[in-house]
C-alpha positions in Angstrom: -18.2 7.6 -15.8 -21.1 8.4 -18.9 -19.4 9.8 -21.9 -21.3 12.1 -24.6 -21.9 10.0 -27.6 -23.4 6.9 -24.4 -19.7 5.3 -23.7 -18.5 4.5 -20.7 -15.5 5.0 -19.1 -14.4 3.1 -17.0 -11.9 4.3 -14.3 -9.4 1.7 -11.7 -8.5 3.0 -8.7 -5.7 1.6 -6.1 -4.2 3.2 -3.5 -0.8 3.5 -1.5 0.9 5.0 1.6 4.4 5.9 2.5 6.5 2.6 3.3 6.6 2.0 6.6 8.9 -1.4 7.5 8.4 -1.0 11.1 4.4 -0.6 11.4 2.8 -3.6 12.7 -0.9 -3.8 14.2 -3.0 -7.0 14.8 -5.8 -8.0 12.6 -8.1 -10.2 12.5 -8.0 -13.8 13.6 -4.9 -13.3 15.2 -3.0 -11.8 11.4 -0.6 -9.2 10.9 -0.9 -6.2 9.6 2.3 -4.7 8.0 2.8 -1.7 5.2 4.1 -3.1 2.3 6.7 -1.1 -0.6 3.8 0.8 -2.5 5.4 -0.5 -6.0 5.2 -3.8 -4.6 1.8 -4.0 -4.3 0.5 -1.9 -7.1 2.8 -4.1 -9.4 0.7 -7.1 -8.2 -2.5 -5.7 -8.5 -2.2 -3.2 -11.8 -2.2 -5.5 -14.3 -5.6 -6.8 -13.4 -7.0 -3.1 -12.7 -5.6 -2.3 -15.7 -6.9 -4.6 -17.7 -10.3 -3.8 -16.8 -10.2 -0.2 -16.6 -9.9 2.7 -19.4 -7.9 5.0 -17.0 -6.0 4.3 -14.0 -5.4 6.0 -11.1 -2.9 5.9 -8.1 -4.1 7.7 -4.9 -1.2 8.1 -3.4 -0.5 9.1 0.5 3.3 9.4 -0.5 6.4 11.7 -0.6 6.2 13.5 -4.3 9.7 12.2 -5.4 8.0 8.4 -4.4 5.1 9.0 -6.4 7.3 10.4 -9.4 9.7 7.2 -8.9 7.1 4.7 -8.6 5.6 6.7 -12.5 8.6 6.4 -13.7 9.1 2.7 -13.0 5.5 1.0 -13.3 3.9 1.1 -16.7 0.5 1.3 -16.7 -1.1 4.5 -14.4 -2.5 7.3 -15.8 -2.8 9.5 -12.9 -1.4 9.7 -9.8 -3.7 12.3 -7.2 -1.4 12.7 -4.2 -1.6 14.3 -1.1 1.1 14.4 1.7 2.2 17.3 3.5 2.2 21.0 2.4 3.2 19.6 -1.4 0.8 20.6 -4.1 0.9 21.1 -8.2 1.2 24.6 -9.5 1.6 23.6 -12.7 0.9 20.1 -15.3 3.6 17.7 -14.2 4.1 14.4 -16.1 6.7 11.0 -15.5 6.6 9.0 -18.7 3.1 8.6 -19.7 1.8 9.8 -15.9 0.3 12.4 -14.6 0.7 13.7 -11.4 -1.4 15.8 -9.4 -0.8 17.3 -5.5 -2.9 18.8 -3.0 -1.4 18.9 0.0 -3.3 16.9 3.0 -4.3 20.3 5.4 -8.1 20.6 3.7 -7.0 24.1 2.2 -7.3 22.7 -1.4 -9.1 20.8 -3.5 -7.9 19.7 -6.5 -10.2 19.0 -9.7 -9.0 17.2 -12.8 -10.9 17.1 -16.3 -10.6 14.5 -19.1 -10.9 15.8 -22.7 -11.1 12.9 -25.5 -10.3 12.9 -29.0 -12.6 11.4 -31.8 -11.6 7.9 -31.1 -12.2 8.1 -27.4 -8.3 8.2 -26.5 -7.7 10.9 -23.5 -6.2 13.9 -25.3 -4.8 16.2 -22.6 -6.4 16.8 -18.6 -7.1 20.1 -17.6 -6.6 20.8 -14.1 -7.6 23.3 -11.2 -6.5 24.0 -7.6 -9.4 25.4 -5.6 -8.1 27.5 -2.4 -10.5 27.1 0.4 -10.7 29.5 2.8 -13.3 30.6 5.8 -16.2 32.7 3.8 -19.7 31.4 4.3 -21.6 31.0 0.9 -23.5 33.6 -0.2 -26.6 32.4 -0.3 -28.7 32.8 3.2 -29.8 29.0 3.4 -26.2 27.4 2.7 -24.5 29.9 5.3 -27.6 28.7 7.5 -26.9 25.2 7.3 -22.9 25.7 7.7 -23.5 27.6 10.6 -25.8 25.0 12.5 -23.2 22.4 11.6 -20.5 24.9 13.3 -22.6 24.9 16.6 -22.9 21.4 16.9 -19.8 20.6 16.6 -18.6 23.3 19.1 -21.2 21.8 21.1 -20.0 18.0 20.4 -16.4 19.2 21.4 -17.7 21.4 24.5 -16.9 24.4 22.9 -19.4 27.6 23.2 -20.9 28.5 19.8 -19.1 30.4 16.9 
């Protein structure tokens, strides 16, 4: 990410998903694949991501109260942006030095998170913002256009009649 005043930051990223001990698919050349304990893995692969990285954060496909556990326990991650179920951040929530952000996982919001800086480049404070969407076209003619030919095709893709 370019930074006013030409720094960079740079951001890590890792992800996790609920714990599942009985999920097993096959993989490649005849492996496993199995779901391992989230703070497992992002204990074995943080230090290295943070390390390299200005900001960390979790994406995490996880129950709330696991996310805020896993905060609480692992040193290291700024952010955690969640989604799972209908649970989603009314207001700034924070586990040690994390934050943690929810949007729920329906598509009806979109979550959007600003970093301010101080002087010396340290992160001061995030702002954030929970944008509702709902079913209004755009208002201008050549977006609601473009949204409706995308609506017909894919009423036409699923067999559908048009909108």
């Amino acid at each position: 990410v370019e930074m006013s005043a030409g720094r960079t930051l740079k951001v890590g990223v890792l992800g996790a998903v609920r714990y599942n001990p009985v999920f097993l698919k096959a993989g490649p050349d005849d492996s496993n694949l199995v779901i391992a304990r989230p703070e497992t893995m992002i204990g074995r692969f943080l230090p290295e991501v943070r390390e390299k990285s200005d900001i960390v954060v979790l994406l995490a496909a996880l129950h709330r109260e696991d996310a805020k556990t896993i905060a609480g326990k692992v040193e290291g991650i700024d952010f955690v942006l969640g989604a799972y179920g209908g649970s989603f951040s009314v207001r700034d929530e924070v586990v040690g030095n994390t934050w943690i952000f929810y949007t729920g996982n329906q598509g009806k919001r979109v979550g959007e998170t600003r970093l301010f800086f101080n002087g010396q480049g340290e992160m001061a404070k995030p702002l954030s913002y929970m944008h509702y969407l709902t079913n209004r076209y755009p208002d201008k003619q050549e977006m609601l256009d473009f949204v409706s030919s995308v609506v017909v095709k894919v009423n036409a893709a699923k067999g559908a009649g048009s909108p």
